[in-house]
C-alpha positions in Angstrom: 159.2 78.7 130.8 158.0 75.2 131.2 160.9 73.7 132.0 161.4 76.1 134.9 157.9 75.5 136.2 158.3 71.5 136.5 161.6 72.6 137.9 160.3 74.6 140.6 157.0 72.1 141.3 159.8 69.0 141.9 161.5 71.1 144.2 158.5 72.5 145.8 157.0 68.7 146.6 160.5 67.6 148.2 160.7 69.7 150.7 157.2 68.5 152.1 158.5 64.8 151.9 161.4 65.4 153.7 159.6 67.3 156.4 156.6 65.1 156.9 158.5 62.2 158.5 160.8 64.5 160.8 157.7 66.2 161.6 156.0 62.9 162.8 159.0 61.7 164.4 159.1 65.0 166.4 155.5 64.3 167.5 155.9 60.8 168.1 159.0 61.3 170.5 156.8 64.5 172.4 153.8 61.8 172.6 156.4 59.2 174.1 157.4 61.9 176.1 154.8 63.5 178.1 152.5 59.9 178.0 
């Protein structure tokens, strides 16, 4: 049970890494954009 909890927190806390800096490069590119 444990082992599937860590399991499931790793995988839970790479999604937000790898969607935090294409989410700022989205904004920044918008921000370049319209100013």
């Amino acid at each position: 049970m444990k082992d599937k909890l860590t399991c499931e927190n790793k995988k839970q806390k790479q999604i937000p890494m790898f969607f935090i800096p294409l989410l700022s490069g989205l904004i920044r590119s918008a921000y370049m954009y319209f100013f």
